[in-house]
Every structure is written in structure tokens, then in C-alpha cells.
C-alpha positions as CSV (number, residue, x, y, z in Angstrom):
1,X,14.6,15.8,-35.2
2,X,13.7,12.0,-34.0
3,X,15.4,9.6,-35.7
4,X,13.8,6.2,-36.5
5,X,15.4,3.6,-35.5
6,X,13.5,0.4,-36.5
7,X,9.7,-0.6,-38.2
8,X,8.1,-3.4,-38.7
9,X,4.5,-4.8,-38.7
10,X,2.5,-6.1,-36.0
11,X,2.0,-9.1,-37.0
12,X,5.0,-10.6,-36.4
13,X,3.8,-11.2,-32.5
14,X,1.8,-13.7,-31.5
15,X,0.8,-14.5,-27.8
16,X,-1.6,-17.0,-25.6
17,X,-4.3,-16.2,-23.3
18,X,-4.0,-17.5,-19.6
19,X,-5.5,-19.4,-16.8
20,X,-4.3,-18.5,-13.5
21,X,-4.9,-19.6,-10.0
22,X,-3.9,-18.4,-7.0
23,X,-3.8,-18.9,-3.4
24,X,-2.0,-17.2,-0.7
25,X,1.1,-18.5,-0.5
26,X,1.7,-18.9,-4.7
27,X,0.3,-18.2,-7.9
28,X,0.3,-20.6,-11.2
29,X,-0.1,-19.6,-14.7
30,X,-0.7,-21.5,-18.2
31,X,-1.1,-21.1,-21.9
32,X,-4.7,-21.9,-23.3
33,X,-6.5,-21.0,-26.5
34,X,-5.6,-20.2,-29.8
35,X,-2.8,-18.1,-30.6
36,X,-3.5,-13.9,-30.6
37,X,-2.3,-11.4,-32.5
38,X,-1.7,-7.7,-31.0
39,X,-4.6,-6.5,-32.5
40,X,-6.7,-9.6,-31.0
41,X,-4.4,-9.6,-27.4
42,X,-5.5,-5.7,-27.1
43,X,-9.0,-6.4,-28.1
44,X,-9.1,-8.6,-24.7
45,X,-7.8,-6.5,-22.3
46,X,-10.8,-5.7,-20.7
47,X,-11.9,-5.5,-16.9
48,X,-12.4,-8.7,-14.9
49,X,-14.0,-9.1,-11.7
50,X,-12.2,-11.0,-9.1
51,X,-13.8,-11.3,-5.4
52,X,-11.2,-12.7,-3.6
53,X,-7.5,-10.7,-3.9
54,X,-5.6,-13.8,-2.4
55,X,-7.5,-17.4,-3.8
56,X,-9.2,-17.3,-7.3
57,X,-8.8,-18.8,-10.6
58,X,-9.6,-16.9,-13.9
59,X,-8.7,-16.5,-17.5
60,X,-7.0,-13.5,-18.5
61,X,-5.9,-11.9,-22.2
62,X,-2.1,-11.6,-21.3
63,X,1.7,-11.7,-19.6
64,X,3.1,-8.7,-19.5
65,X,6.5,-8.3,-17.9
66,X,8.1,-5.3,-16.0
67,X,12.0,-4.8,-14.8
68,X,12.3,-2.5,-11.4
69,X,16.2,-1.7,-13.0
70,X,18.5,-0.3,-10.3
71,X,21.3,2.0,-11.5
72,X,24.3,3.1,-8.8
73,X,25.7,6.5,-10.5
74,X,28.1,8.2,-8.3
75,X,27.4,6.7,-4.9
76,X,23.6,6.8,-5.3
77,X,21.1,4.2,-6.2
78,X,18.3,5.1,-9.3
79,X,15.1,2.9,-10.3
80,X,14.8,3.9,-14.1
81,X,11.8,5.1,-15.4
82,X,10.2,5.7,-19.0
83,X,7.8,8.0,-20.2
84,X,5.3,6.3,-22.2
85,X,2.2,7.3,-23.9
86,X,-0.5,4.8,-24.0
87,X,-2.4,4.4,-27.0
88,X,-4.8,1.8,-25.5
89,X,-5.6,4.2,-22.5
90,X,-5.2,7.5,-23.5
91,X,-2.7,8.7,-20.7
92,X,0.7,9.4,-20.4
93,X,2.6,7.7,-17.3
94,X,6.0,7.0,-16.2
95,X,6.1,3.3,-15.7
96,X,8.8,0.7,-15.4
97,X,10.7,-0.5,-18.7
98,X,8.2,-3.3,-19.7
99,X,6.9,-5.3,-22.3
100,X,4.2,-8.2,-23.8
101,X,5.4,-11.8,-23.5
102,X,5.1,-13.8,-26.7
103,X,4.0,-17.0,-27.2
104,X,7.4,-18.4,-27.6
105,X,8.5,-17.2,-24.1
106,X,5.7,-17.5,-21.7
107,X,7.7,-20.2,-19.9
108,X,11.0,-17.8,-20.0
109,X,9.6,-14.1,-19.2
110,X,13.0,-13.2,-18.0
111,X,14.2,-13.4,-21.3
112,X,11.3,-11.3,-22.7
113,X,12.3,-8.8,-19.4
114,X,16.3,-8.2,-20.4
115,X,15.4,-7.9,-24.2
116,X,13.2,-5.1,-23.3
117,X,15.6,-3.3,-21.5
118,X,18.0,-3.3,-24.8
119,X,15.3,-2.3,-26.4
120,X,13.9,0.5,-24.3
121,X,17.2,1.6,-22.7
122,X,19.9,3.2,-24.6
123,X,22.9,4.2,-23.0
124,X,25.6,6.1,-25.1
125,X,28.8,6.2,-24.5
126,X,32.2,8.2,-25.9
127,X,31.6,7.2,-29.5
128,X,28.6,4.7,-29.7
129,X,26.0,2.6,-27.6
130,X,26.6,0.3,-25.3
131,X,25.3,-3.0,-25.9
132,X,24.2,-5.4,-23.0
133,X,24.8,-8.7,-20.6
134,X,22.9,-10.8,-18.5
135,X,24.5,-13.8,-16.6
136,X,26.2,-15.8,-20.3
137,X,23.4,-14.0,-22.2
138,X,24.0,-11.3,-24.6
139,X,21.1,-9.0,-24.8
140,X,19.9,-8.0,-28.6
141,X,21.3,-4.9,-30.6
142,X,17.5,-4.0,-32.3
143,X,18.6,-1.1,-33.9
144,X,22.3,-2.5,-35.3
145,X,21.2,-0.9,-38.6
146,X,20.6,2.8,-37.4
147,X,23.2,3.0,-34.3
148,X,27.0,2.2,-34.1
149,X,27.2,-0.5,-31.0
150,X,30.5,-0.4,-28.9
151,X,32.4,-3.6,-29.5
152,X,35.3,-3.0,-27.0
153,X,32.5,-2.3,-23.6
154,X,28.8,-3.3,-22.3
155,X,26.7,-3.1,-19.5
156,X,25.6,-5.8,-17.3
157,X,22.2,-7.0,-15.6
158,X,22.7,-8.5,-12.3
159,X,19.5,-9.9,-10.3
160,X,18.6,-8.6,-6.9
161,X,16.6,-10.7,-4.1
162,X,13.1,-11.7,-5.5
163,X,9.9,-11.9,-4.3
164,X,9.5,-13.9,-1.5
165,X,6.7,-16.5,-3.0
166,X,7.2,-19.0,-5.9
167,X,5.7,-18.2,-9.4
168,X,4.8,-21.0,-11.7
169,X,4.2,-21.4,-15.3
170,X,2.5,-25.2,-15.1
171,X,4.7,-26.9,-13.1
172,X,8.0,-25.0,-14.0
173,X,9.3,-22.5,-11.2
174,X,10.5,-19.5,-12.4
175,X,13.8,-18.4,-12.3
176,X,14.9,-14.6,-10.1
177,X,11.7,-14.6,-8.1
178,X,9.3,-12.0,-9.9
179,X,7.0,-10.3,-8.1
180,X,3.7,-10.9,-9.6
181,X,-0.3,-9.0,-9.9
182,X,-2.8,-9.0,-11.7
183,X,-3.9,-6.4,-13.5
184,X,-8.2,-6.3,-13.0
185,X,-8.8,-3.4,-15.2
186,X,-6.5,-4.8,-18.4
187,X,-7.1,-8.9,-17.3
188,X,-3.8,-9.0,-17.6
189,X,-1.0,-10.8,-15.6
190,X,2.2,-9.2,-14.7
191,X,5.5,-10.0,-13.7
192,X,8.4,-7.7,-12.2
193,X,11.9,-8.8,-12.7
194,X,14.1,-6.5,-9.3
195,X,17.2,-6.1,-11.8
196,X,20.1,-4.4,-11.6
197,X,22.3,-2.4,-14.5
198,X,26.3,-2.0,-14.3
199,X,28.0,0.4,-16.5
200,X,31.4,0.0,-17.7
201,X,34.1,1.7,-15.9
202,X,35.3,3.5,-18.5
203,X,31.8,5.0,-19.0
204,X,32.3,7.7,-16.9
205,X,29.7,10.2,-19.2
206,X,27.0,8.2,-19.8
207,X,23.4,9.5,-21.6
208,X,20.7,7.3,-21.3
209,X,18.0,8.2,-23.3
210,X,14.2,5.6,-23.9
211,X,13.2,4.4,-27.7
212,X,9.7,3.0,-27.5
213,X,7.6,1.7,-30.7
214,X,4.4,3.3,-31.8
215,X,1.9,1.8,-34.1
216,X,1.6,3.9,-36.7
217,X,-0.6,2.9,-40.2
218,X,-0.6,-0.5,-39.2
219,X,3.6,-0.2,-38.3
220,X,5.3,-0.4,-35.0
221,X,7.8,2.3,-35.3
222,X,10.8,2.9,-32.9
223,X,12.1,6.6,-32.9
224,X,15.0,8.0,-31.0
225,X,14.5,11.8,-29.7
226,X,17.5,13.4,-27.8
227,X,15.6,16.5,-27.5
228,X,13.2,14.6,-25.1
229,X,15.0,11.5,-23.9
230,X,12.1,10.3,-21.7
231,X,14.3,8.0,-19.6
232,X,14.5,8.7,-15.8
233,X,16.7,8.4,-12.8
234,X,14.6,8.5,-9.8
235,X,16.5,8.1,-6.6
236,X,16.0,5.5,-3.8
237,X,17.8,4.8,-0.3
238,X,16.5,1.1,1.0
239,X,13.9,1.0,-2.0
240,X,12.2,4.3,-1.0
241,X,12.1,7.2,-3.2
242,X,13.6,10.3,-1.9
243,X,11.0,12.3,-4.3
244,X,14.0,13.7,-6.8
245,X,13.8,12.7,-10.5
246,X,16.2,13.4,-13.5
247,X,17.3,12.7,-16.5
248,X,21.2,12.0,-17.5
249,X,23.1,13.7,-20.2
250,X,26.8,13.3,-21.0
251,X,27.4,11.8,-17.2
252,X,25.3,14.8,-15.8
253,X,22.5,14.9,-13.9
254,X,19.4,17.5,-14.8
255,X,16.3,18.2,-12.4
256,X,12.6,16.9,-14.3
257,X,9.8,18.3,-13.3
258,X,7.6,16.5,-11.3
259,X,4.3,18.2,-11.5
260,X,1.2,16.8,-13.1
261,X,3.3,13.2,-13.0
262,X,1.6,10.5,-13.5
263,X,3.4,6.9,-12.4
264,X,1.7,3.6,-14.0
265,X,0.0,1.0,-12.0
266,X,2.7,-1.0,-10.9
267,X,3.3,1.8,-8.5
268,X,-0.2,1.5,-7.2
269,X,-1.2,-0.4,-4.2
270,X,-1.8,-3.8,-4.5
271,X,-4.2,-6.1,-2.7
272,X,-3.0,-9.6,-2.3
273,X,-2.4,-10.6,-5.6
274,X,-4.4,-7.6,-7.5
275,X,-3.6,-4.4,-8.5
276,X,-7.1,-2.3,-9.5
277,X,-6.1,1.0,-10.6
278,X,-4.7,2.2,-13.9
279,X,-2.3,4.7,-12.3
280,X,-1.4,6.6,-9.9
281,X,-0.5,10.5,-8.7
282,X,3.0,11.1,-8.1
283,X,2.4,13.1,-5.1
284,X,0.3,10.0,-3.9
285,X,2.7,7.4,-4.1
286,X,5.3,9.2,-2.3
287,X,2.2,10.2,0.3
288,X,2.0,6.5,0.1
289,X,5.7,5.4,1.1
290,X,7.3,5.4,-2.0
């Protein structure tokens, strides 16, 4: 039976449209407008036009953030992916741990990225959860009132080599490199944090199972589900997948089925700085490259 793990109301979050411009060598972001909530930020997500793919400038509902995380589990590397299904466009995809940026940190989305992996990635371990570490930055325990948090062990987040174009927010460069599209059919920008996770060595029977938050009667609701964990371990040599996925239960890896898969659209191809479908076929993408 899922266990619920956190609720709260939507309110709390508040965000900022954009303006973005863009040429082909770098893309710049700012804050403009009055503040949204979630309800107001959804209502905005609507398609935009854009002509050019690599020089344009245009006003967009939100930031979103995405971390490609890397696991190495027993001498092979694993991009982790959740299954998520979503409410705002009626599909079910497995997409890259991601989250909305708030207000508060749309000059820092790297801090908005690591926070959503503690809060979408839950890694037990012996006899609790492993809590996390990026850099001198210790990455929130959300649900500290429902789940026992190791105190003697943690993971850590490591960065890999970013994109190879600067991204500003005004005239603050960001920090790691993200890669960065945008989003024409939600107006949305989105960044992608190249990340990678470190267990413990003493975690040597690792589960890693995804907790997600639903709205439900005007709630966001976070539930955990071990029957369906709906975190996955895909596996990649030289950032190509070798068309495998699985899940990972008490340090052992179980087949998923891949049929009827459907991956989110930062799997999609992308056209200079635009990405204009909502998804994409599994057996595409890897028709695709990978």
C-alpha cells in the first residue's frame, strides 16, 4: 500500500515569467512580470511560435530544470529515469528527474536541480535512506517525518563536463554548464544539469525507488509505492544507450519492459535552441542514436 510521504498546498510556490534571447553562440534569460502561482504558471504554458531555432527573443511562462544523473553500479554506467504521469498533458513518459524553478532561485537553478533529486530519488540502504551531498551542500531530507534518514552514510553529486555554450540569467553566468531548449509547445525554458550520483561504499544493496507529488483536491501529495518503484536504470557506454532498462531492488538488477515506452521531450531532437515535440517513442530514440 503507498505510503504518503509529505502534503502541502500549492500555493506555497511562486515563480516569474521570462524573456529570453538567443543567438547562436549563447542564450540569456530574465525575470519579468508579476509573480505566478502554479495554478497561474500552468495556465501559461501554452504553444509559442518561434521562426528562427538559433536567434530570437520571446517571453515564455517558465524555467524548468532537468538532471541527466549518471549512476556507475557494478562496472556499468546508468542515466536514471522516472516514470511520471502528467496531469497537464495527459500522458505517461519516462523523463529525466526534473522540476519548476521558483522565483527565489531563478538565478541558482542548480540548486532547484540537486533538491529535486532528494526529492525524487530515494535510495535505501541496510536500515534507512540515504540522505545526499553536492560540493559543501547538503541536499534536503523532505520526508524526515515519514522515513528514518542514515546519519552515519550519504550519497554524493559530482558534476560532469557541461554544455559547451554559456547560459546567462541577466548578466550572471551560470555555474556547471547546462545544456539548455526551449520548450515551444509548453513556452517553457529548460535547463539540464549532466550530474553524477556516488553511493556509499558500504551500500553494497542499494533500492532506489521515485516519490513524485500529485495534486490532489487542491494538495500536492508525495506517495511512496515499492510495489511500483518507477525509478530506472537505463544503461549507457560513451552517453549512448545500449537499449536495456531496469529497475534496482536490494542491490539487484530486474529487466522493465520496454514496450509501449514513452521517453519525455528532452529525449527528442532538438533544433538549435528548440525542442518541438512533447515526447518521443522509445524505439525512435534509440532508431535515433540514443
Amino acid at each position: 500500500m503507498p505510503q504518503t510521504l509529505l502534503e502541502k498546498l500549492p500555493g506555497d510556490f511562486k515563480t516569474l515569467p521570462l524573456h529570453v534571447e538567443a543567438n547562436p553562440d549563447t542564450l540569456s534569460y530574465q525575470s519579468l512580470g508579476e509573480p505566478l502561482n502554479f495554478s497561474q504558471m500552468l495556465a501559461r504554458r501554452r504553444p509559442v511560435e518561434i521562426t528562427d531555432p538559433q536567434r530570437f527573443s520571446v517571453r515564455l511562462a517558465n524555467l524548468g530544470v532537468s538532471v541527466r544523473l549518471t549512476l556507475e553500479w557494478q562496472g556499468r554506467d546508468y542515466w536514471l529515469l522516472v516514470r511520471q504521469q502528467r496531469q497537464d498533458r495527459g500522458d505517461v513518459v519516462l523523463k529525466l528527474i526534473s522540476g519548476y524553478v521558483p522565483a527565489q532561485e531563478l538565478g541558482l537553478p542548480l540548486l532547484t536541480a540537486v533538491q529535486e533529486v532528494a526529492e525524487e530519488c530515494l535510495i535505501e540502504h541496510a536500515d534507512g535512506w540515504l540522505a545526499g551531498r553536492f560540493a559543501d551542500i547538503w541536499l534536503p531530507t523532505p520526508y524526515q517525518a515519514a522515513l528514518r534518514y542514515r546519519q552515519a552514510s550519504h550519497f554524493r553529486l559530482t558534476s560532469n563536463i557541461g554544455a559547451p555554450y554559456p547560459i546567462h540569467y541577466g548578466a550572471l553566468r551560470l555555474t556547471e554548464r547546462p545544456h539548455a531548449y526551449v520548450h515551444t509547445p509548453t513556452a517553457s525554458l529548460q535547463l539540464v544539469y549532466d550530474l553524477r550520483l556516488e553511493l556509499p561504499a558500504e551500500c553494497q544493496k542499494p533500492s532506489f525507488l521515485h516519490v513524485d507529488e500529485c495534486l490532489e483536491d487542491g494538495h500536492l501529495v508525495a506517495r511512496l509505492n515499492r510495489e511500483q518503484p518507477d525509478l530506472f536504470l537505463m544503461p549507457v557506454q560513451q552517453n549512448r544507450a545500449e537499449g536495456e532498462l531496469y529497475t534496482l531492488r536490494h542491490g539487484r538488477l530486474q529487466p522493465a519492459d520496454t514496450q509501449d515506452i514513452w521517453l519525455a521531450e528532452s529525449f527528442a531532437p532538438q533544433d538549435g535552441w528548440l525542442v518541438r515535440e512533447e515526447r518521443i517513442a522509445w524505439g525512435d530514440w534509440l532508431a535515433n542514436g540514443g
